[in-house]
N, CA, C and O atoms as a DFTB+ gen file, in Angstrom:
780 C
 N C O
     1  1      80.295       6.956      98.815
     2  2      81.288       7.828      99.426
     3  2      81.649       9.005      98.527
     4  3      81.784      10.122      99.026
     5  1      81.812       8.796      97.220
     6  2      82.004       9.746      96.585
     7  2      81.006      10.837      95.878
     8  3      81.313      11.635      94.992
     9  1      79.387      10.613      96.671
    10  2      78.455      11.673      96.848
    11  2      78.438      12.149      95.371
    12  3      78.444      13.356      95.127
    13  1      78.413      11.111      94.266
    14  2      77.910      11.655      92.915
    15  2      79.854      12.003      91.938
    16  3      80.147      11.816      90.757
    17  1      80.403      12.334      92.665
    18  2      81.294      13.253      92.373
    19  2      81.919      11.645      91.301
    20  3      81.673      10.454      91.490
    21  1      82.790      12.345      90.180
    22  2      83.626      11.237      89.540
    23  2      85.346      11.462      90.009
    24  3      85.767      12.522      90.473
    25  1      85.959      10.576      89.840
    26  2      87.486      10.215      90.309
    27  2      88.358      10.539      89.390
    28  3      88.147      10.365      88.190
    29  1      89.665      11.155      89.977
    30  2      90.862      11.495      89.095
    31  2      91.539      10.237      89.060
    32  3      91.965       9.502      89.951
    33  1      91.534      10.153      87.531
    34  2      92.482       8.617      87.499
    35  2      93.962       9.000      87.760
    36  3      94.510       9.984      87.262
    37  1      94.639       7.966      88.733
    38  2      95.848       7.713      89.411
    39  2      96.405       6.433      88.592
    40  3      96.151       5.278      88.932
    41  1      97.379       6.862      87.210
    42  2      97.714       5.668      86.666
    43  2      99.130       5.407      86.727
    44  3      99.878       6.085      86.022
    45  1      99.676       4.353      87.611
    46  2     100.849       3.682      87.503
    47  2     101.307       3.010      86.356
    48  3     102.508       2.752      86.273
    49  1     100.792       2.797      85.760
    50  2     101.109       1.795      84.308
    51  2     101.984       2.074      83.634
    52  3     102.099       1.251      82.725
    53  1     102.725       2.871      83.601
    54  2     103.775       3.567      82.754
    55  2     105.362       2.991      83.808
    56  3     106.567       3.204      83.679
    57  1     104.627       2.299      84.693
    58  2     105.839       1.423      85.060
    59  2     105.591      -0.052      85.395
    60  3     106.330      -0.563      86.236
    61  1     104.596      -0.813      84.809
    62  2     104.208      -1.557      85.022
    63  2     105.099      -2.596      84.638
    64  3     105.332      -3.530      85.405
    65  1     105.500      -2.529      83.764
    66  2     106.657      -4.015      83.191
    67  2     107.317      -4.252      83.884
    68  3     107.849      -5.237      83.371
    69  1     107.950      -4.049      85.132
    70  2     109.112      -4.607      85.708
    71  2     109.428      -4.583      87.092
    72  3     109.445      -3.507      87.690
    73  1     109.731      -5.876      87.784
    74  2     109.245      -5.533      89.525
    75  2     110.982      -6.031      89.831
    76  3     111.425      -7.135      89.514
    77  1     111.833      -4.868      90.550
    78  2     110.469      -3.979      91.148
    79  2     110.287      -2.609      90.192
    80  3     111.039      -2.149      89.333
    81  1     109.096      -2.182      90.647
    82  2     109.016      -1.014      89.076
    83  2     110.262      -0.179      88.691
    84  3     111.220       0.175      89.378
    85  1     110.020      -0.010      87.635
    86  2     111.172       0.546      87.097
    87  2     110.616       1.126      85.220
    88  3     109.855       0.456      84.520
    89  1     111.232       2.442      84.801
    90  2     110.873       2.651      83.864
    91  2     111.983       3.283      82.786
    92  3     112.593       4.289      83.149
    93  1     112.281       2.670      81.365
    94  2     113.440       2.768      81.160
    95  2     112.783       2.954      79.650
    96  3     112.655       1.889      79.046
    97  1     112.415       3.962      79.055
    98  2     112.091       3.436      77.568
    99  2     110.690       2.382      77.237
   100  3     110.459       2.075      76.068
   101  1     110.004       1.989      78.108
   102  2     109.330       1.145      77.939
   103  2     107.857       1.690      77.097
   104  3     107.357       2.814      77.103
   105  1     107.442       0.553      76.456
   106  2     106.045       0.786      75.574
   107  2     104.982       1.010      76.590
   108  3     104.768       0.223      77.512
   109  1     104.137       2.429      76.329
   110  2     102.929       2.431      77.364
   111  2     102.043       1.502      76.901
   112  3     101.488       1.809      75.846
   113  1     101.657       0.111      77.550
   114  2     100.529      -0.552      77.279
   115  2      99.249      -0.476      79.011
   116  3      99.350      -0.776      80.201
   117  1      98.533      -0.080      78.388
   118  2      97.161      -0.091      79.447
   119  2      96.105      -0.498      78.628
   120  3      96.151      -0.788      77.433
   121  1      94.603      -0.489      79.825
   122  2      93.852      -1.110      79.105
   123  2      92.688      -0.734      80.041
   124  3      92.622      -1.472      81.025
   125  1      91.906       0.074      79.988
   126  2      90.695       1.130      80.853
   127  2      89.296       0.619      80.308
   128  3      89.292      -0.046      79.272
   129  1      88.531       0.804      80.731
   130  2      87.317       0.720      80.880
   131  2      86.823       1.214      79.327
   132  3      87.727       1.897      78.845
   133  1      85.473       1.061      78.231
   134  2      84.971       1.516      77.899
   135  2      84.730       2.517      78.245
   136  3      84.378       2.534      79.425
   137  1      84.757       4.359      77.286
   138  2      84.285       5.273      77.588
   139  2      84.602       5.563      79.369
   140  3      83.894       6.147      80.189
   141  1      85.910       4.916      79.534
   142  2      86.771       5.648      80.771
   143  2      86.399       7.136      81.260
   144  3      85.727       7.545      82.207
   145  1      87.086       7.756      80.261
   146  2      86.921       9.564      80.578
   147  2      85.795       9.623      81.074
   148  3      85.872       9.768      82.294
   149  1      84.263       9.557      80.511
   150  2      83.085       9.470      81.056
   151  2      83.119       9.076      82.795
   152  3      82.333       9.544      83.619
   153  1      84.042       8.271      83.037
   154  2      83.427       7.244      84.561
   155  2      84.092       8.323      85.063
   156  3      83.545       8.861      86.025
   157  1      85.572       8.995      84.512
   158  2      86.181       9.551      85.393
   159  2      86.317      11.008      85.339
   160  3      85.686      11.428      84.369
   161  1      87.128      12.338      86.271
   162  2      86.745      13.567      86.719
   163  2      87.348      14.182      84.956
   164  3      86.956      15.257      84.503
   165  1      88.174      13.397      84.309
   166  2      88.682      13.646      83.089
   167  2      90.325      14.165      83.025
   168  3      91.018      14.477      82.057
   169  1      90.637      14.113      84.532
   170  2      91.541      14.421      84.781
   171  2      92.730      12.888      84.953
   172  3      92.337      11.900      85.572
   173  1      94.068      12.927      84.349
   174  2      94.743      11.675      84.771
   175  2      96.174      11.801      85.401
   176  3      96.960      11.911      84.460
   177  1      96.691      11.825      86.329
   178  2      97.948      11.822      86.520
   179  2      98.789      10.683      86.317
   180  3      98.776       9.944      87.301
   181  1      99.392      10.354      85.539
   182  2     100.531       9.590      85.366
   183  2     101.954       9.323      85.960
   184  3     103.011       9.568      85.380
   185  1     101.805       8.740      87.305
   186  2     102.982       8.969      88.331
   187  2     104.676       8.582      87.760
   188  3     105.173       7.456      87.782
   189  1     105.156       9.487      87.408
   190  2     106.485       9.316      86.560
   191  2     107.485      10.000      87.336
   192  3     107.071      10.930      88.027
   193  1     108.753       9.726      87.370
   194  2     109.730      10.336      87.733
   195  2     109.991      11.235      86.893
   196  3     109.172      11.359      85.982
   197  1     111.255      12.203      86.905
   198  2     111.694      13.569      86.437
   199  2     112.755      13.042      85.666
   200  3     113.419      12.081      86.055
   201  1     113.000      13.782      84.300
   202  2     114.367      13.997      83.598
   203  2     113.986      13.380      82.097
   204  3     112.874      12.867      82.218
   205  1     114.366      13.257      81.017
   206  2     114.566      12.904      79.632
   207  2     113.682      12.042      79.311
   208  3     112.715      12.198      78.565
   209  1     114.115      10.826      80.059
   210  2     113.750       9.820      79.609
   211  2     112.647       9.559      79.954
   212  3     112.038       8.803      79.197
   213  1     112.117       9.911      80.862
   214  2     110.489       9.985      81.562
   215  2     109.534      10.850      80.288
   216  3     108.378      10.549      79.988
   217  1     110.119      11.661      79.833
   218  2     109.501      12.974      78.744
   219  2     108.950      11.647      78.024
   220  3     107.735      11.648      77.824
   221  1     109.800      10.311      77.532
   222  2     109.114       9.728      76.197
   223  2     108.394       9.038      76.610
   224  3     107.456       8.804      75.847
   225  1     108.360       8.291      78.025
   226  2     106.963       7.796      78.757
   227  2     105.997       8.045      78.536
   228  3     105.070       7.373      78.082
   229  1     106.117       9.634      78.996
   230  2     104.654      10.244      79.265
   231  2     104.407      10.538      77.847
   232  3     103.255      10.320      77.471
   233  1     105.371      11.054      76.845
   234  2     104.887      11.609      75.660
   235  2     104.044      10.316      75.123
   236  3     102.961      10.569      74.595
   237  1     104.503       8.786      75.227
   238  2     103.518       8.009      74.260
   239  2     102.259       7.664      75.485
   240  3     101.402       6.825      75.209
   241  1     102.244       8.159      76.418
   242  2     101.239       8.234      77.408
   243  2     100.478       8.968      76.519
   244  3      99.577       8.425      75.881
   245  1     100.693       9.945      76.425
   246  2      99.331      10.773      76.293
   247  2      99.142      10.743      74.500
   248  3      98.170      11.291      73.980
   249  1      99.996      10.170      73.837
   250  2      99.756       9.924      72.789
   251  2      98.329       8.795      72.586
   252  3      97.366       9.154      71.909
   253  1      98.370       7.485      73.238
   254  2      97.362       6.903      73.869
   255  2      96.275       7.557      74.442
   256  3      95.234       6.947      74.192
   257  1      96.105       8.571      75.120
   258  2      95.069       8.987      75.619
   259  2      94.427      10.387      75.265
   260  3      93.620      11.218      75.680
   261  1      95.455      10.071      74.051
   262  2      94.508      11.301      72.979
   263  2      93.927      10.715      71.643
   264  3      93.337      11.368      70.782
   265  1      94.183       9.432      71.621
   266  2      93.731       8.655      70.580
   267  2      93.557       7.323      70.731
   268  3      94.070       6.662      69.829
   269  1      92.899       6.600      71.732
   270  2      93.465       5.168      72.075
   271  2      93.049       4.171      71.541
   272  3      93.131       3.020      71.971
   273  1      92.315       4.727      70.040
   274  2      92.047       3.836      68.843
   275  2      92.508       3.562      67.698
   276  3      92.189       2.779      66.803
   277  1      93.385       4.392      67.863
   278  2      94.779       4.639      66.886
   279  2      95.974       4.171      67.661
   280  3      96.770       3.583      66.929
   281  1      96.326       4.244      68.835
   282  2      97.919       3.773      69.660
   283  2      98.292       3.042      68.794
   284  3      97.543       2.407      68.052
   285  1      99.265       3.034      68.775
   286  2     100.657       2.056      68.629
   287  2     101.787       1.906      69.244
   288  3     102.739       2.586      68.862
   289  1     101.896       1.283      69.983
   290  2     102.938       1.365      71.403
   291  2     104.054       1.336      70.886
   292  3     104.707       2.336      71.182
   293  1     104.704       0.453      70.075
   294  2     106.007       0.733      69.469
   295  2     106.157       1.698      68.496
   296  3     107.353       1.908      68.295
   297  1     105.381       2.415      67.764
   298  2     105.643       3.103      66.777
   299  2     105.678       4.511      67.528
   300  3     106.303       5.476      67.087
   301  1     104.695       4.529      69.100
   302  2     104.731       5.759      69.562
   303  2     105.658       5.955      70.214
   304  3     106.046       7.112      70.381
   305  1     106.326       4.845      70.805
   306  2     107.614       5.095      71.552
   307  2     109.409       5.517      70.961
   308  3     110.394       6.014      71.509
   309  1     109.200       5.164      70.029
   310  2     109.814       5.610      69.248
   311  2     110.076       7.003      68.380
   312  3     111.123       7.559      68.048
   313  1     108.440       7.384      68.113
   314  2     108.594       8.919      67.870
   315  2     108.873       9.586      69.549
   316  3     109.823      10.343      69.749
   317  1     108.255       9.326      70.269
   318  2     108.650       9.784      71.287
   319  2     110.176       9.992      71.588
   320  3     110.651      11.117      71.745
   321  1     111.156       8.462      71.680
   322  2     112.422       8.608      71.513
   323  2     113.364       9.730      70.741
   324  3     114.351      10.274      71.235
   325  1     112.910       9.917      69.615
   326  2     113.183      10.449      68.732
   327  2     113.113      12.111      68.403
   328  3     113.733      12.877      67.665
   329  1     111.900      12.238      69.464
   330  2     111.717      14.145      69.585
   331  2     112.596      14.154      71.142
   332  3     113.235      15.165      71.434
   333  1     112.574      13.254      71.854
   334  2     113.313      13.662      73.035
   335  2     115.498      13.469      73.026
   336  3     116.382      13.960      73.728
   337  1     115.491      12.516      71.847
   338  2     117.332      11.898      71.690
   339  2     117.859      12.244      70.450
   340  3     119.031      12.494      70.169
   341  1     116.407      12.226      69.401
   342  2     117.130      12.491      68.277
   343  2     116.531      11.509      67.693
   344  3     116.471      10.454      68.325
   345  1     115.859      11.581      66.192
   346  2     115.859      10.427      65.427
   347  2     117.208       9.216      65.027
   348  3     117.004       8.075      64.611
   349  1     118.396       9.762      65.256
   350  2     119.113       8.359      65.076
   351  2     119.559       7.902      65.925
   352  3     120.655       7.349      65.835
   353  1     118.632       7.987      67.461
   354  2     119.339       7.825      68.355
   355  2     118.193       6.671      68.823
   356  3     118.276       6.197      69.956
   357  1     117.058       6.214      67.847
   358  2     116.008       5.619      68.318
   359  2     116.537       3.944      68.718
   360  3     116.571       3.420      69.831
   361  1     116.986       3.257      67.148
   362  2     117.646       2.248      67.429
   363  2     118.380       1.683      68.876
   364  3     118.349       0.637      69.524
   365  1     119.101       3.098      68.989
   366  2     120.824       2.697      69.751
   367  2     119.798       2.709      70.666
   368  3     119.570       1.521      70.899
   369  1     118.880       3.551      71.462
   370  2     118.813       3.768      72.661
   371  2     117.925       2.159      72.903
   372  3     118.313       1.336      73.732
   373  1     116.460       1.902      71.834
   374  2     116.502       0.756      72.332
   375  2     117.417      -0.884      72.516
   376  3     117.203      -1.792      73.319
   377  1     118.060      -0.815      71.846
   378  2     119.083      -1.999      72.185
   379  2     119.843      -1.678      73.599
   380  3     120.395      -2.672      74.072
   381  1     119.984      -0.383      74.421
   382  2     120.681      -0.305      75.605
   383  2     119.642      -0.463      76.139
   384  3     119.690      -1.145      77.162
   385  1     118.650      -0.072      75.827
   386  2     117.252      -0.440      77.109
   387  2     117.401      -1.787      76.886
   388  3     118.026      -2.410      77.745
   389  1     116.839      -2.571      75.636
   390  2     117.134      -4.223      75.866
   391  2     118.271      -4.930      76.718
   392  3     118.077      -6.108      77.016
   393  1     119.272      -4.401      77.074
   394  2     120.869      -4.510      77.576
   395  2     120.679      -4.190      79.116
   396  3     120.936      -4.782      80.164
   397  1     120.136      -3.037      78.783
   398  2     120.502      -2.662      80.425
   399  2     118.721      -3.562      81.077
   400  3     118.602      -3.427      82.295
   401  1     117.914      -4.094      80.624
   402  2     116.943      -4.912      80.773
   403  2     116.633      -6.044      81.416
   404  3     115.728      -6.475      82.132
   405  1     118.244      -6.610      80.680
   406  2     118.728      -8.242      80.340
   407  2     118.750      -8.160      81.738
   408  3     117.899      -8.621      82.498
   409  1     119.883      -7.481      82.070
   410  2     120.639      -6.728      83.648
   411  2     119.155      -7.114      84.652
   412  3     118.716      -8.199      85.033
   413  1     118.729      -5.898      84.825
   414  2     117.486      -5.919      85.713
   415  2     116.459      -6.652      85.702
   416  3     115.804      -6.798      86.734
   417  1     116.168      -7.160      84.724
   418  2     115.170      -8.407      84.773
   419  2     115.800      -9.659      85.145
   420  3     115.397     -10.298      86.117
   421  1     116.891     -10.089      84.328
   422  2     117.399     -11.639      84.396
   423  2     118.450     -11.546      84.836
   424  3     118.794     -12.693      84.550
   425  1     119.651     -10.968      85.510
   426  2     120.612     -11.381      86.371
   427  2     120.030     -10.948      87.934
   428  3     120.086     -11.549      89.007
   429  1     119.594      -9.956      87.645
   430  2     119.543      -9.439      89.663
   431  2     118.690      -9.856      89.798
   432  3     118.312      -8.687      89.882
   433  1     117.760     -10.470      89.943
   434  2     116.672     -11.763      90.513
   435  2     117.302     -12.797      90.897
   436  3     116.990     -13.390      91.929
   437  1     118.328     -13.181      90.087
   438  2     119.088     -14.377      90.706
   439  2     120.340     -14.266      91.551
   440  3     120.774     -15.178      92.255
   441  1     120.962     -12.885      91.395
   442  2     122.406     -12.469      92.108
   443  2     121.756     -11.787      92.757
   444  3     122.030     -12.282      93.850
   445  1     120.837     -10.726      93.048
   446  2     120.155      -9.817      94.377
   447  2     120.665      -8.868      93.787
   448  3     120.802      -8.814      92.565
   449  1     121.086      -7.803      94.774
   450  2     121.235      -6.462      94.365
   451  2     122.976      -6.259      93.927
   452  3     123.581      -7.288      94.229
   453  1     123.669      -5.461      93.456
   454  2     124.900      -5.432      93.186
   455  2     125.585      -5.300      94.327
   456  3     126.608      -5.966      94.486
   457  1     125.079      -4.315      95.426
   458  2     126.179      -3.982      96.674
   459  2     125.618      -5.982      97.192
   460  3     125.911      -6.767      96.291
   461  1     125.261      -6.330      97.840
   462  2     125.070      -8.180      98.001
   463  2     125.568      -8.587      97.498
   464  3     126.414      -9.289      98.051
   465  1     125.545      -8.559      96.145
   466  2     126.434      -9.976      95.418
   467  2     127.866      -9.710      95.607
   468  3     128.595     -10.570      96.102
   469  1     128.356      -8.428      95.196
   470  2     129.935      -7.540      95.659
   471  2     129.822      -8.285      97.294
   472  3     129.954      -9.492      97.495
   473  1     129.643      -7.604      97.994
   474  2     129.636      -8.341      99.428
   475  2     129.996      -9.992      99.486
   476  3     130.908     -10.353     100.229
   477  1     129.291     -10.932      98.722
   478  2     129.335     -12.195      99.285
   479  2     130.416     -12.725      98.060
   480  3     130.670     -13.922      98.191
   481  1     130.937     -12.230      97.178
   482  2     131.452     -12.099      96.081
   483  2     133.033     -12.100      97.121
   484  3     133.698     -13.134      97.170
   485  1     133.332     -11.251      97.636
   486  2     134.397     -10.627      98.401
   487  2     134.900     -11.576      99.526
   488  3     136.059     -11.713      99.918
   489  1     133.674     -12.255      99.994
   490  2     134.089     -13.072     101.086
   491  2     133.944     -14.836     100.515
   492  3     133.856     -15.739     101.347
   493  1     133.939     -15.056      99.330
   494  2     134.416     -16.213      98.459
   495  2     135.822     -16.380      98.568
   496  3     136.688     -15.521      98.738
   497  1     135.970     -18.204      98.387
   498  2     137.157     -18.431      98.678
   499  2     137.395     -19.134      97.466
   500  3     138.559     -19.142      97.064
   501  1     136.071     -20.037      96.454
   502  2     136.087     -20.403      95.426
   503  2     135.132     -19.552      94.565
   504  3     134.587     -18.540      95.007
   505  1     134.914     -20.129      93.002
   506  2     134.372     -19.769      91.876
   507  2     133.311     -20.175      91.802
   508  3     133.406     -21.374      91.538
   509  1     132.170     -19.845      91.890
   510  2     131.204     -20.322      92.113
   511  2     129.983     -20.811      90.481
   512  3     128.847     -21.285      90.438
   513  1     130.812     -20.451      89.560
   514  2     130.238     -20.036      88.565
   515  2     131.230     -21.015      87.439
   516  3     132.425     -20.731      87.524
   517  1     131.001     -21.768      86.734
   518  2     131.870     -22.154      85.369
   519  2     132.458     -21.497      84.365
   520  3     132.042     -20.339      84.360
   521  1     133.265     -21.704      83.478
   522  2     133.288     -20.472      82.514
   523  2     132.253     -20.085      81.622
   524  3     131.878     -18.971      81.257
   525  1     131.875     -21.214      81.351
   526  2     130.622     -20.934      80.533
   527  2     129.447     -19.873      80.919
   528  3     128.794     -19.145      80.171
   529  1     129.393     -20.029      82.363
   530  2     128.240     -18.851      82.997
   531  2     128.987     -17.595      83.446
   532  3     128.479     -16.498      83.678
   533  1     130.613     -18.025      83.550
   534  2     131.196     -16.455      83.478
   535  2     131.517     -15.707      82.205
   536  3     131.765     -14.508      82.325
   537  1     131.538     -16.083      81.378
   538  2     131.592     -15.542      79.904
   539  2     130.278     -15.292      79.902
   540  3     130.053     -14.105      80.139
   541  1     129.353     -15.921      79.734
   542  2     127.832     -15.306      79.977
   543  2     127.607     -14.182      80.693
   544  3     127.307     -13.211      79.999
   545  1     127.664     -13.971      82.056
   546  2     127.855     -12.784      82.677
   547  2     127.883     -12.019      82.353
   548  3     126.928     -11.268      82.156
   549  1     129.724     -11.711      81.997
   550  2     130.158     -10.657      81.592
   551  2     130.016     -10.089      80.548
   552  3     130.375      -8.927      80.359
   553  1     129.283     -11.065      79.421
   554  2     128.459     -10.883      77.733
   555  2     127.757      -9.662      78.044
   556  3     127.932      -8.497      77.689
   557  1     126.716     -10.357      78.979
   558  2     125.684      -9.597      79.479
   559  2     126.130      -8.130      79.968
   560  3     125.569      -7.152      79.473
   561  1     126.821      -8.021      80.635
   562  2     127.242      -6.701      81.334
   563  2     127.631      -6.361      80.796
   564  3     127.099      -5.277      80.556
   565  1     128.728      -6.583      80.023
   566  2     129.801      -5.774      78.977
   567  2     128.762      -5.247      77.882
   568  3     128.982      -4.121      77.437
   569  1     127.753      -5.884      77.447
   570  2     126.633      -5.616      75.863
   571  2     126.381      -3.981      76.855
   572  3     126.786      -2.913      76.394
   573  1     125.839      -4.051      77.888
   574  2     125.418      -3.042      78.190
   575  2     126.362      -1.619      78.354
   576  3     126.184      -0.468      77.956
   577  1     127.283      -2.172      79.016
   578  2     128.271      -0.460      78.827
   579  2     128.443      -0.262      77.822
   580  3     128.108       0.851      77.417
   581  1     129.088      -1.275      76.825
   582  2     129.119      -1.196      75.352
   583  2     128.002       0.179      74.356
   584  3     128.232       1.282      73.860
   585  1     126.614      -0.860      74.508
   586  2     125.691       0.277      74.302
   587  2     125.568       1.338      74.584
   588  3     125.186       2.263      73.867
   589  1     125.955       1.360      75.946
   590  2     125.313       2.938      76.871
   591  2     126.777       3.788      76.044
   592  3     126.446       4.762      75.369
   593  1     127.870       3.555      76.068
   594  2     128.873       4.306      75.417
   595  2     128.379       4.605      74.130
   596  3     128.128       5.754      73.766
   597  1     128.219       3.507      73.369
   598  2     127.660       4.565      72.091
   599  2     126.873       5.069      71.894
   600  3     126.638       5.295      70.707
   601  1     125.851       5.628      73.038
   602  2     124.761       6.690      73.250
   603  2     125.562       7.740      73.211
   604  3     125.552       8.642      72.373
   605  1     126.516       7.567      74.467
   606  2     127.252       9.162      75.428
   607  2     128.172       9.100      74.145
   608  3     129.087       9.805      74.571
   609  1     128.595       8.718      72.769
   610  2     129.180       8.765      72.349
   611  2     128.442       9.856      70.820
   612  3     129.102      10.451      69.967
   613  1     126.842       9.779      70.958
   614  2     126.669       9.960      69.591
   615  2     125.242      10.985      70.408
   616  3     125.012      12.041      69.819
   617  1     124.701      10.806      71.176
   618  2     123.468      11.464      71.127
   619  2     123.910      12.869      71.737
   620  3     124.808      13.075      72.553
   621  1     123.170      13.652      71.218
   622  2     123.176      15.165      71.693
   623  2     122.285      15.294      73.023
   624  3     122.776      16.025      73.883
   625  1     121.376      14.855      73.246
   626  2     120.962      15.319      74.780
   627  2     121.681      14.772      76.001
   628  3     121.668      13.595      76.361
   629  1     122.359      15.860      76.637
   630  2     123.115      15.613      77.491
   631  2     122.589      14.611      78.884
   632  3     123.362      13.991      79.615
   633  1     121.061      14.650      79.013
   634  2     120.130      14.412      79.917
   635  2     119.976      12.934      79.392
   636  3     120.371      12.268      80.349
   637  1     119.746      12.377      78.752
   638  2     119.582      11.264      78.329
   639  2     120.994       9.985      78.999
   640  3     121.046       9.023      79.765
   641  1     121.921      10.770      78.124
   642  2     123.435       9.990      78.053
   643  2     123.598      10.289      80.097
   644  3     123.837       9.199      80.618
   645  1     123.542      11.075      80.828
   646  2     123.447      10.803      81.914
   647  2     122.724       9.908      82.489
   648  3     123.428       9.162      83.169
   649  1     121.135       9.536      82.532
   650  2     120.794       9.188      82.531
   651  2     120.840       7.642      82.119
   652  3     120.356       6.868      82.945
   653  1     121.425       7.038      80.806
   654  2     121.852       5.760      80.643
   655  2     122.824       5.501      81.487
   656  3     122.821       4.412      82.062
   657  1     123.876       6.470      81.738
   658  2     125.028       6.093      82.651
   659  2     124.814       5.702      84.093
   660  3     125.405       4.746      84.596
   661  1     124.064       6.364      84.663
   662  2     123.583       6.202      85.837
   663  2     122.789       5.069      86.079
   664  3     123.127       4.434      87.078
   665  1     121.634       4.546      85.319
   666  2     121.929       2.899      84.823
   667  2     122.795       2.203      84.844
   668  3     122.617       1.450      85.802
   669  1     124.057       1.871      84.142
   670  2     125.133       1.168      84.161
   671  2     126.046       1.452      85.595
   672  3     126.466       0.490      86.237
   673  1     126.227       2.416      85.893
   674  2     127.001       2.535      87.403
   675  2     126.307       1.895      88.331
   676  3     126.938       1.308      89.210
   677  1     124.717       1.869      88.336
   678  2     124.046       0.921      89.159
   679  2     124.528       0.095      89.280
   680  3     124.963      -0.111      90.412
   681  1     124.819      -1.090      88.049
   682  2     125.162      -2.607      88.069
   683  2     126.804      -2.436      87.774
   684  3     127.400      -3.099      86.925
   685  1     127.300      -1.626      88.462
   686  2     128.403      -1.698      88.710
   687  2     129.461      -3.177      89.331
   688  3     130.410      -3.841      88.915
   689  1     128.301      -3.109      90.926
   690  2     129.177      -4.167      91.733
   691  2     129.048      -5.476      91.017
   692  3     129.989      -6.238      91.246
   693  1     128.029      -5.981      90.125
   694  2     128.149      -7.244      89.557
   695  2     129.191      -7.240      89.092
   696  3     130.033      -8.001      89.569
   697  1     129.625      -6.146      87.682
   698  2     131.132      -6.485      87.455
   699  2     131.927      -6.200      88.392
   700  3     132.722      -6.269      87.454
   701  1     132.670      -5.890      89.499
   702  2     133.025      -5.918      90.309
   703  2     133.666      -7.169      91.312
   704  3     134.740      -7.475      91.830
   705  1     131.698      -7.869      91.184
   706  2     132.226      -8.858      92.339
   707  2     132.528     -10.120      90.640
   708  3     133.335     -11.048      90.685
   709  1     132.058      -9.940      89.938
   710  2     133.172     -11.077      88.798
   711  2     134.187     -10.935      88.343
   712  3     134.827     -11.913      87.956
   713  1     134.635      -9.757      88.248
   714  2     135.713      -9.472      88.180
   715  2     136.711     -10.152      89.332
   716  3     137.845     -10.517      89.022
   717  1     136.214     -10.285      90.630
   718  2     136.908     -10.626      91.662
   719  2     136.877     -12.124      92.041
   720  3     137.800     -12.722      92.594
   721  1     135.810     -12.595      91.706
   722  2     135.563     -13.982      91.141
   723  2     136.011     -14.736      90.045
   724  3     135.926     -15.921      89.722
   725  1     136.504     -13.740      89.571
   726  2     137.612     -14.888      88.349
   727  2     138.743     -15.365      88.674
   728  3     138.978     -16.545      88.416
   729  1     139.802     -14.476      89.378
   730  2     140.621     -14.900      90.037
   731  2     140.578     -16.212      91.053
   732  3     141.548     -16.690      91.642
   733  1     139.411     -16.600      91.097
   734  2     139.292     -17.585      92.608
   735  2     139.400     -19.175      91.880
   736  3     139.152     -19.471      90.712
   737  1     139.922     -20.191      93.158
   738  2     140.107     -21.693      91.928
   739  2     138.623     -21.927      91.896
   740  3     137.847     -21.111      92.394
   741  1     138.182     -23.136      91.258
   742  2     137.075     -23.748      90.747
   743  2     136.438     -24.445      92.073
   744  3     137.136     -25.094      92.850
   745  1     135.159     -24.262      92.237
   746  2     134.024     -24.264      93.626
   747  2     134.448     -26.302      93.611
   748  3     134.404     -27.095      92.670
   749  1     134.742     -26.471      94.767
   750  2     134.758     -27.819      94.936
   751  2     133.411     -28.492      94.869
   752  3     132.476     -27.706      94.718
   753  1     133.005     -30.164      94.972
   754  2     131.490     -30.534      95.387
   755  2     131.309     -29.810      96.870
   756  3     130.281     -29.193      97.144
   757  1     132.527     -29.965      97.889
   758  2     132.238     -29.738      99.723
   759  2     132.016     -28.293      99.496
   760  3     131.140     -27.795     100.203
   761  1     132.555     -27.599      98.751
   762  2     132.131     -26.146      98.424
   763  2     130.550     -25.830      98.204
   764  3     129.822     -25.004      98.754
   765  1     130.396     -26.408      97.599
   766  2     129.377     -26.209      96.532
   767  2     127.809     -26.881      97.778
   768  3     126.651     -26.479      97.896
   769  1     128.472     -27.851      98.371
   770  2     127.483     -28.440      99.320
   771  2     127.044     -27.363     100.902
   772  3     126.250     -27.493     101.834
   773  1     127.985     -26.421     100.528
   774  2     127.955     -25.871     101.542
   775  2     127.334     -24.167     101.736
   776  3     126.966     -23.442     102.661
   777  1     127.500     -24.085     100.145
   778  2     127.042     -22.787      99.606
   779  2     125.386     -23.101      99.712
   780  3     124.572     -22.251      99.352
């Protein structure tokens, strides 16, 4: 079908870590064919969204695909971080990516989306949760505004610190609907059998 001609590579991978995709700071890891460029038109688009934080994506993108015998995924993501936030902003920003991570990988898989859990959160009559997993929770959520503040607190690119924020307002309704869930008495067994 393709009458001799070679193919523009179409690479998603730069959001590959996290379903549903999502790209936050993450290490470009891929893994192509021997002598790739050869199979292909030499051309690659890297399907990325717009604004700051996408810049250090693509920057250790093509850091990789200007040398992909040399990469170093963490060491490139980091210079990357670092020409786009600022070198002392490399640390902070990854511990809010780890934070705001925790969030999107390991609570909303199990609570659903924030406007849902707020929703069924609202129409609770008990606590569905112990203290132990509500102090957990809110660990979790709180680590993350925590972080994202001392970004908007210290980094100079204005694009960035928006950008983390708009993250955290996402997972807004979780704190929200626990917040509203603390107040409630303790989930009975007939409760609990019924949930």
């Amino acid at each position: 079908l393709l009458n001799g001609r070679k193919a523009m590579l179409w690479d998603n991978t730069i959001y590959m870590h996290h379903t549903p995709p999502h790209y936050f700071l993450d290490t470009f890891h891929t893994r192509y064919a021997d002598k790739f460029w050869e199979l292909t038109s030499g051309e690659v688009h890297l399907n990325a969204g717009s604004g700051e934080i996408y810049k250090c994506g693509l920057l250790a993108a093509a850091d990789y695909l200007w040398n992909p015998a040399a990469y170093d995924p963490e060491a490139s993501l980091r210079t990357a971080i670092a020409m786009i936030a600022g070198p002392d902003q490399v640390d902070r920003l990854l511990a809010f990516r780890d934070a705001f991570y925790k969030v999107y990988d390991e609570l909303a898989p199990q609570l659903g989306s924030p406007s849902s859990f707020l929703a069924t959160a609202k129409k609770m009559t008990s606590q569905p949760f112990d203290g132990a997993e509500m102090e957990s929770l809110f660990s979790t959520l709180n680590a993350e505004v925590t972080l994202c503040d001392e970004v908007a607190a210290t980094c100079q690119n204005a694009g960035v610190v928006a950008e983390a924020r708009q993250r955290v307002a996402g997972h807004q309704g979780y704190r929200d609907a626990l917040t509203a869930l603390k107040g409630l008495p303790p989930m009975t067994e007939e409760d609990a059998a019924n949930l």
